[in-house]
Structure formats: structure tokens, C-alpha cells
matplotlib code that plots the C-alpha trace (Angstrom):
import matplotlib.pyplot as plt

x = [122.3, 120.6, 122.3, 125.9, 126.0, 127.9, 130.1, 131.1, 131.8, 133.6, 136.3, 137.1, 135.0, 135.7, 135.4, 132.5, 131.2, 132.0, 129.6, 127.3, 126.6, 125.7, 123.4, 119.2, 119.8, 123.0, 121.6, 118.0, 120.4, 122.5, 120.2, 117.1, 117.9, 115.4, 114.8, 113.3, 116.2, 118.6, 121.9, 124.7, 123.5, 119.8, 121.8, 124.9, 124.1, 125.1, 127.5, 126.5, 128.3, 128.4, 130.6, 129.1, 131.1, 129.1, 127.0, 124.6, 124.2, 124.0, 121.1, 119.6, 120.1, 116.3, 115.3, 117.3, 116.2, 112.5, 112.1, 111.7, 110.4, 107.7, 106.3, 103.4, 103.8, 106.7, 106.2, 103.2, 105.5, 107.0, 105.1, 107.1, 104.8, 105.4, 105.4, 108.7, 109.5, 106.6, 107.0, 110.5, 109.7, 107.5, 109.8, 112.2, 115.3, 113.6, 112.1, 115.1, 117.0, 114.4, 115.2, 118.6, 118.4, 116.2, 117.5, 121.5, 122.4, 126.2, 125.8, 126.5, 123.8, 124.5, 120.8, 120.6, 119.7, 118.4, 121.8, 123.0, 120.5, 120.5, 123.5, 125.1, 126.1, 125.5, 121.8, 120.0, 116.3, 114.7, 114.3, 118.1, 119.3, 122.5, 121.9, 118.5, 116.3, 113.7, 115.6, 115.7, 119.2, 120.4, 117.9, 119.3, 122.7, 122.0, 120.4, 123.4, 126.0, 123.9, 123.0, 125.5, 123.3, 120.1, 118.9, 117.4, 114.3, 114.8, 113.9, 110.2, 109.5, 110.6, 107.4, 109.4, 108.3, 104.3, 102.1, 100.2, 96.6, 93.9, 94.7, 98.6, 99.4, 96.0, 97.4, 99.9, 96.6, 94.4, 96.4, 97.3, 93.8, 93.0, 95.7, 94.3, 91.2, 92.4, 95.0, 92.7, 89.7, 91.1, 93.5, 89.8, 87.6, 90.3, 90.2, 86.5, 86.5, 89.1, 87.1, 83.4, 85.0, 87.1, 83.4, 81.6, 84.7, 84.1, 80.4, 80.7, 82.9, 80.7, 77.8, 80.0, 80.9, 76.6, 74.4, 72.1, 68.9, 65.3, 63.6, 60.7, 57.2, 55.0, 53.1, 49.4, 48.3, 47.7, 43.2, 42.4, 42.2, 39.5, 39.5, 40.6, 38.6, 40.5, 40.4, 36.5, 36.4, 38.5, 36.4, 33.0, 33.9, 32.5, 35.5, 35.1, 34.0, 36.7, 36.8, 36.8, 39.8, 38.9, 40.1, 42.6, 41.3, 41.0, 44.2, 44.6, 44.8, 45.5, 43.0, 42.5, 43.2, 41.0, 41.6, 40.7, 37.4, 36.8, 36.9, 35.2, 32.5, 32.7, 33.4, 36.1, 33.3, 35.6, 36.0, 33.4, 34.1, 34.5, 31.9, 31.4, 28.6, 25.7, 26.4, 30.0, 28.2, 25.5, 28.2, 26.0, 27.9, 27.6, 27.3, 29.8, 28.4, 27.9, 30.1, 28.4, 29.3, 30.3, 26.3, 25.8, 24.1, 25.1, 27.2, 24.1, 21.5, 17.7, 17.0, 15.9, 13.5, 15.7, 13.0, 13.6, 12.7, 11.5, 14.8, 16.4, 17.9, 17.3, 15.6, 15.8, 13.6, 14.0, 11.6]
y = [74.9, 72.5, 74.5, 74.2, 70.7, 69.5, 72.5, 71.2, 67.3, 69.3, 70.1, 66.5, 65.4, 68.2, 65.9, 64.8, 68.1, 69.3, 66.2, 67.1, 71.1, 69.5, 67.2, 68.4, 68.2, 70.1, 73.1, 73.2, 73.4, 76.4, 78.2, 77.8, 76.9, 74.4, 72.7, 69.4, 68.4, 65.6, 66.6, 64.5, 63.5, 62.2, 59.3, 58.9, 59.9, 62.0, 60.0, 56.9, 57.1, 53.2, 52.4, 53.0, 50.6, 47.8, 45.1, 45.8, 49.7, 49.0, 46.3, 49.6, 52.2, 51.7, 52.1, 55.2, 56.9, 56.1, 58.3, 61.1, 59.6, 58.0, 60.9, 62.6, 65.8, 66.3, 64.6, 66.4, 69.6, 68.6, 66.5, 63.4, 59.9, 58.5, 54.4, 54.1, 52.0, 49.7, 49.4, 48.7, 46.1, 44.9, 44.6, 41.1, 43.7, 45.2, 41.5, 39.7, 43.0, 43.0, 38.7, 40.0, 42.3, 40.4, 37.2, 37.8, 41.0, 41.0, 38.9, 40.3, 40.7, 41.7, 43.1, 47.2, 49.2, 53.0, 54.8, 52.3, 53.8, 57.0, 58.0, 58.7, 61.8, 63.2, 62.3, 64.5, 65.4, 62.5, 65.0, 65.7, 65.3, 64.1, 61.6, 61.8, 58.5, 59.7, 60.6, 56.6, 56.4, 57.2, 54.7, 52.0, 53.1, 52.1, 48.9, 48.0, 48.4, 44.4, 43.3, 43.8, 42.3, 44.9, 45.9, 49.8, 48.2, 46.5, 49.5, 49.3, 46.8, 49.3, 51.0, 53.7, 53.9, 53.6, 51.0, 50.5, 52.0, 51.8, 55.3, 55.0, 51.0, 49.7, 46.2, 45.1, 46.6, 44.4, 41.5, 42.0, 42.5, 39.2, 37.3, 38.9, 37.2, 34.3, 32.9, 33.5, 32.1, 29.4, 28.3, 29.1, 26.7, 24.2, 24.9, 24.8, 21.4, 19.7, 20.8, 19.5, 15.9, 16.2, 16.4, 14.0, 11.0, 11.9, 11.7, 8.2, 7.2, 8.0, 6.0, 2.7, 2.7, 3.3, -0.2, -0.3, 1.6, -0.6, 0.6, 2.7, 1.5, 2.1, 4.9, 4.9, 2.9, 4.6, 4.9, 2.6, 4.3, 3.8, 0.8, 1.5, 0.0, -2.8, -3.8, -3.3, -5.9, -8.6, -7.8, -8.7, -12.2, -14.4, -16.3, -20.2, -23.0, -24.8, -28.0, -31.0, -33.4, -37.1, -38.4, -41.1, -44.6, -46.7, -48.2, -51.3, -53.3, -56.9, -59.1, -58.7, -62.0, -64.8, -63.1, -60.0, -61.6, -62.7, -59.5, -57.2, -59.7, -58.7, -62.5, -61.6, -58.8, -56.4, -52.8, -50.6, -49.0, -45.2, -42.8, -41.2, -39.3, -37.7, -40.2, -38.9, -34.9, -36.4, -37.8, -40.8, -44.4, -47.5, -50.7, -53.5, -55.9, -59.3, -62.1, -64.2, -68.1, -69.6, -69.9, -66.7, -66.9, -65.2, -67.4, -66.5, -67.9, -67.2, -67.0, -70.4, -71.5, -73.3, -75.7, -78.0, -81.5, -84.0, -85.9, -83.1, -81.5, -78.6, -79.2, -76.8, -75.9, -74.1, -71.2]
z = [112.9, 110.5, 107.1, 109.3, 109.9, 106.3, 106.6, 109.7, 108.2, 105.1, 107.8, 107.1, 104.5, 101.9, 98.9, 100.0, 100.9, 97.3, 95.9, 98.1, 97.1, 93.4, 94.6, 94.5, 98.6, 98.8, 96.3, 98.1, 101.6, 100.5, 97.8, 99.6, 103.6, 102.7, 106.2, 104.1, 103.1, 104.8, 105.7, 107.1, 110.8, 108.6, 107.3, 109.0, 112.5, 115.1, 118.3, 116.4, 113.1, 111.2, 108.8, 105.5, 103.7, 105.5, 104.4, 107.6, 106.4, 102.5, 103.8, 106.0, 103.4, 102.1, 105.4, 106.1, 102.8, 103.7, 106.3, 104.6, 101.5, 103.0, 104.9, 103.2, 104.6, 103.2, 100.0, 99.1, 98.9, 95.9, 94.6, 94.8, 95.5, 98.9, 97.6, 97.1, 99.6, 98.8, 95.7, 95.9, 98.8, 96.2, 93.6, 93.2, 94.2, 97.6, 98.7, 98.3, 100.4, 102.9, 103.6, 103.8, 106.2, 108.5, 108.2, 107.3, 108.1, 107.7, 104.4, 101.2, 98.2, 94.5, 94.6, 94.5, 96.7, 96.3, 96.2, 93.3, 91.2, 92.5, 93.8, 97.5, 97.9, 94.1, 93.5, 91.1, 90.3, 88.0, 84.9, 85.1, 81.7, 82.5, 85.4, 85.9, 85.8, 84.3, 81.1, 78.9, 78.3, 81.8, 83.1, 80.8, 81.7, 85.4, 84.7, 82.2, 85.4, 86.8, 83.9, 81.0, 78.2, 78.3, 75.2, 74.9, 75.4, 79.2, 81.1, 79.9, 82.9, 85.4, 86.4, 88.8, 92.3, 91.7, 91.8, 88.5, 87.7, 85.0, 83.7, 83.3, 82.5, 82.6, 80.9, 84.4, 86.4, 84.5, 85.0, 88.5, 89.6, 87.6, 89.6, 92.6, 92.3, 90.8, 93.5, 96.7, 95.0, 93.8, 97.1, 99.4, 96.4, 97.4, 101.2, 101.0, 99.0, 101.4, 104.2, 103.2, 102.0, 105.7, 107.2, 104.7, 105.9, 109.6, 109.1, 107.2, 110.4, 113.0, 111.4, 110.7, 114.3, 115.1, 115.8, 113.4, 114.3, 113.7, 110.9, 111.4, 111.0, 107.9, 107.1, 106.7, 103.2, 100.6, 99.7, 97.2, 93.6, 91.5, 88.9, 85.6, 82.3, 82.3, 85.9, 86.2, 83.3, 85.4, 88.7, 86.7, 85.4, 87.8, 89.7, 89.0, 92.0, 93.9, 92.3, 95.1, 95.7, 95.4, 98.8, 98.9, 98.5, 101.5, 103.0, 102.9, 106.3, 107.6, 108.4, 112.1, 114.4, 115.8, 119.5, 118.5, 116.4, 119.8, 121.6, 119.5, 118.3, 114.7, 113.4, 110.9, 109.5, 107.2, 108.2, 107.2, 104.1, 103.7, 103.2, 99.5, 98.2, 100.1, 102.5, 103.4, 103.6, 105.9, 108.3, 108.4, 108.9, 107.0, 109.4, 108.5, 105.7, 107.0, 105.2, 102.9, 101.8, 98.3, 97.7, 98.4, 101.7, 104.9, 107.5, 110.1, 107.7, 108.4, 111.5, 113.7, 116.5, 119.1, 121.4, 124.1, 122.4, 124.6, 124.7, 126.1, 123.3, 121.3, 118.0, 115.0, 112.5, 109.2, 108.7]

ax = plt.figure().add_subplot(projection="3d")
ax.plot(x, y, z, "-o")
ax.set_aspect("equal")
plt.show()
């Protein structure tokens, strides 16, 4: 049933079907009855048949084609590598498809797809000489049908369907792995760096909005070093005596009343004078100096005899 299926379509599809028998699926289908191979239904469906001439199935066709190209089993058969569809996901033409298809599906996009390269119904192997891919000058070819002005040597950034190793282009794997380890370190250094200063301003916050905290009390002193040269020299000199203050001479004070003469008794005797010299260590006092006359005796004079005379009234005597 599976080798009947475009003989069937040809019924209607006989140009098609024609295409088809020179393709590298059509020959392995009727040479070989190679059961790998996609027929009609693989692509188109079965009750389900889409227009082909869509912008939603050119958008899809990556997908469709990726079913069998992406299956190892398969793959490994031939030999073929099973990245195509990563690669080409990869690639500016396959991500900007992919954003297509998700996001606009019924929009139309200038970018190819697989069967603008390789053909719908009509692909060939890649070492065809004719049209196959592999071959330089029909690669350029296809590239020349988007972009007019590419010179012989614009294929050379095409790197087919494989992702790039140290054994076959070890210069794009040398700088890919360098931007590999570039972009995260450098985006996490600055992740890491926003996140410690993040903390260090919180931190700063939280002890501004604090009360100040008492300080804490001293630590034990320190035992005393031994003296150096020069300091045992400064203990040994002998420290000098306090000199003594000369106390403030005596104040000067008004002579004291006739009333208060009276009450105290000391007949206009001047104050006592202060104490200076041994006297003033010995705490001993000084009694009041009598007051002498303009011939130098004291107002009390010596010392008299008063007797009764016989008239009744004292009589004095000098000694």
C-alpha cells in the first residue's frame, strides 16, 4: 500500500507524480520499495489535505520535513545527521520562521524555508552534480535567488546542517565556546555585584533606623612594659620639692566702733596679726599687742596701788 499511494495522487496529480519519480524519494520508492521514504500522505495528509500554497503550511514545512529527519533511527541508515532542524532553528532564517509561526501564522516571510533550498517535489541527493547542495556553484545558485549581490565566496558562511566542532571548523567552535563563557559570566558577575551592593544598602538601612547601642566597656589594661634606657634615666632624677605659696597679706579692716570696744573689752586693741614662720606650723596664736602712747608707753602704764586715804578717797602711788 505504502509504494501505491503517489500512483494513486498521479490519477490527478500526474505532473506532479512525474517530478516526483526523479526525486532521491521517488527513485528509492520504485527502485527499492524503500519503506523510509515519505510519500504523499507524509506531507500533505491523508482526509486532512491543506492548501500548500499557504503562508500557515510554508511556516509548517520545517516541521513536516523534521519528522523524519530528526529521527535517528532512520537517519543512522544513511548516514545523514539528524540536527537539521536545530541548526536551522539556530540559524537567523529558522529563528525568525519559528517567531512566524508561533506568533503570526498567516503572515507572510521572505525568509526560506527547507523546500526553497531543496526543492518540493524534485529534491536531489546533496552530491548531485546538477542540483545538489553540496556541489559550490549550485549552493551559490540558491543563495543568489534572496540575495542577488553574492559573490562566489558567500556560501562559505553556510556551515550545512551541523553544528560546528574542533576537528572540522575549529575557528567558529573556538569562538562560540568563547562567547559561551563569556555572556553568562559576565551577565551572573553583574547579577552577583548588583546583589551584594542590594544587601550592603539594606544592611546600612537597618542600622540608621537602630538606637545607638552603649559602648562596651574596656578590656583589661595592658602589663606594664619594662623601661627602656631612656626612661630609667628620667625615673632616677630625683623629682624637686613643692615650693610654698606666700599667703596673701592680711586684709585690711575698719577700725572697729566705740560700742563694740565696749563689748568685747579689747579698748581699740588691733586685730591680732597673722601667723608666719614656725609660729604659723605650730598653730600657736599671738595675743593682741597693747596700744602704746606718743612717748612710747602703754595707755595702762605700770601698774598702781589703789588705797583708801583717810579722806575717803583713793590715793595712788607710782611704783
Amino acid at each position: 500500500m505504502h509504494t501505491r499511494v503517489p500512483q494513486i495522487c498521479a490519477q490527478c496529480h500526474s505532473a506532479i507524480y512525474q517530478k516526483y519519480l526523479t526525486s532521491v524519494h521517488g527513485s528509492a520508492l520504485t527502485d527499492e520499495a524503500n519503506p523510509d521514504v515519505p510519500t504523499c500522505i507524509d506531507c500533505h495528509g491523508v482526509h486532512n489535505i491543506e492548501d500548500p500554497t499557504t503562508a500557515a503550511f510554508r511556516l509548517k514545512s520545517p516541521t513536516i520535513c523534521a519528522r523524519c529527519h530528526t529521527d535517528p533511527v532512520r537517519m543512522a541508515r544513511y548516514g545523514l545527521s539528524t540536527q537539521v532542524l536545530e541548526t536551522y532553528v539556530a540559524d537567523f532564517h529558522g529563528t525568525t520562521v519559528t517567531l512566524f509561526e508561533k506568533l503570526s501564522p498567516d503572515a507572510e516571510t521572505n525568509k526560506p524555508v527547507c523546500y526553497d533550498c531543496h526543492g518540493v517535489h524534485d529534491i536531489q541527493r546533496i552530491d548531485d552534480p546538477q542540483k545538489g547542495l553540496q556541489v559550490r556553484e549550485n549552493l551559490l545558485a540558491r543563495c543568489q535567488r534572496c540575495h542577488p549581490d553574492a559573490t562566489a565566496n558567500f556560501p562559505d558562511a553556510w556551515l550545512s546542517h551541523y553544528i560546528p566542532s574542533a576537528q572540522d571548523t575549529p575557528l567558529v567552535f573556538s569562538v562560540r565556546l568563547f562567547y559561551r563563557i563569556l555572556i553568562p559570566g559576565l551577565l551572573g558577575g553583574m547579577a552577583i555585584l548588583v546583589a551584594l551592593d542590594w544587601r550592603w544598602r539594606r544592611a546600612r538601612r537597618r542600622g540608621a533606623q537602630q538606637p545607638s547601642q552603649p559602648a562596651p566597656p574596656a578590656g583589661p589594661k595592658a602589663p606594664p612594659t619594662e623601661a627602656g634606657p631612656a626612661q630609667s634615666a628620667e625615673a632616677a632624677v630625683p623629682a624637686a620639692p613643692p615650693q610654698s605659696v606666700p599667703p596673701p597679706p592680711p586684709s585690711q579692716t575698719s577700725e572697729p566702733s566705740a560700742e563694740t570696744e565696749r563689748a568685747t573689752g579689747t579698748g581699740g586693741a588691733p586685730p591680732s596679726a597673722p601667723l608666719r614662720g614656725p609660729a604659723a606650723a605650730s598653730g600657736s596664736k599671738i595675743p593682741p599687742q597693747v596700744p602704746r602712747s606718743a612717748a612710747g608707753r602703754s595707755f595702762a602704764g605700770p601698774s598702781k596701788d589703789v588705797s583708801p586715804s583717810p579722806g575717803g578717797l583713793p590715793e595712788t602711788s607710782d611704783d
